[in-house]
N, C-alpha and C positions, 0 to 999 in steps of 0.2 A: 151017140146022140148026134142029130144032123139039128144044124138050126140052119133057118130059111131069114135072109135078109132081106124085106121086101122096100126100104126104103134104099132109094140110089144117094142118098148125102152120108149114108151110115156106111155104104160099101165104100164110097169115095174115101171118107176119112179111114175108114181099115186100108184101105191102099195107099194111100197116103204115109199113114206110119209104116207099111212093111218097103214102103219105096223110099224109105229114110235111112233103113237097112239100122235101125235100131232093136227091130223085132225081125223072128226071124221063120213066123207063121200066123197065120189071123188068130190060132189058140193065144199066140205069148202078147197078143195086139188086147184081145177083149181080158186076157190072165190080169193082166196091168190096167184096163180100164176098171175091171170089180176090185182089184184090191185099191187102186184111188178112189172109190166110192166109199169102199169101206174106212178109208182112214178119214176120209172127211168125214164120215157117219159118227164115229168116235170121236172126232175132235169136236163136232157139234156138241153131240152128249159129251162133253166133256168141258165145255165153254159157256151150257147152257145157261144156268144162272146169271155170269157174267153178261151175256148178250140180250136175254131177258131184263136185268138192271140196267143196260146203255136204252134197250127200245125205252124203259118206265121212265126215265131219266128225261129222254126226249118229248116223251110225250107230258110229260110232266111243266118242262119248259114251253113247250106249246100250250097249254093250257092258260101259264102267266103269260101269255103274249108275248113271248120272246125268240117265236117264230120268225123265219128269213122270207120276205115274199116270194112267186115264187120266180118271178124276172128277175129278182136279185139274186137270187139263190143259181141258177144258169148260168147267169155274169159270173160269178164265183169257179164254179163247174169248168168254163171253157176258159178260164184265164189257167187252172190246176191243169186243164189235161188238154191241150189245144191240138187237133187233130190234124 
């Protein structure tokens, strides 16, 4: 099977990981991009309901007006992750 890469950021980062010398051909580069897909596929389905209850949860407290503005909600945001 030949596959064609027509976008240049998807070659870049396949070159990227094989110039890391972590992988050791674009096979074992994209082998390990589908099985990190797949496990996040499953841990979704498998967190579902719980992540489902956090969205109803919140939107639930949105509802009672216990929403953060959302300038406050930013101030919050860049004090947690300050770039």
């Amino acid at each position: 099977m030949a596959i064609e890469i027509k976008r240049p950021e998807i070659e870049a980062l396949i070159q990227q990981r094989l110039h890391s010398g972590a992988f050791e051909s674009v096979e074992d580069v994209l082998f390990d991009a589908l099985e990190m897909q797949s496990e996040r596929e499953v841990w979704l389905q498998e967190n579902k309901e719980a992540i489902n209850a956090k969205i109803e949860r919140g939107l639930a407290q949105l509802d009672r007006g216990e929403g953060i503005a959302g300038d406050m909600l930013r101030t919050r945001l860049e004090v947690l992750s300050p770039e």
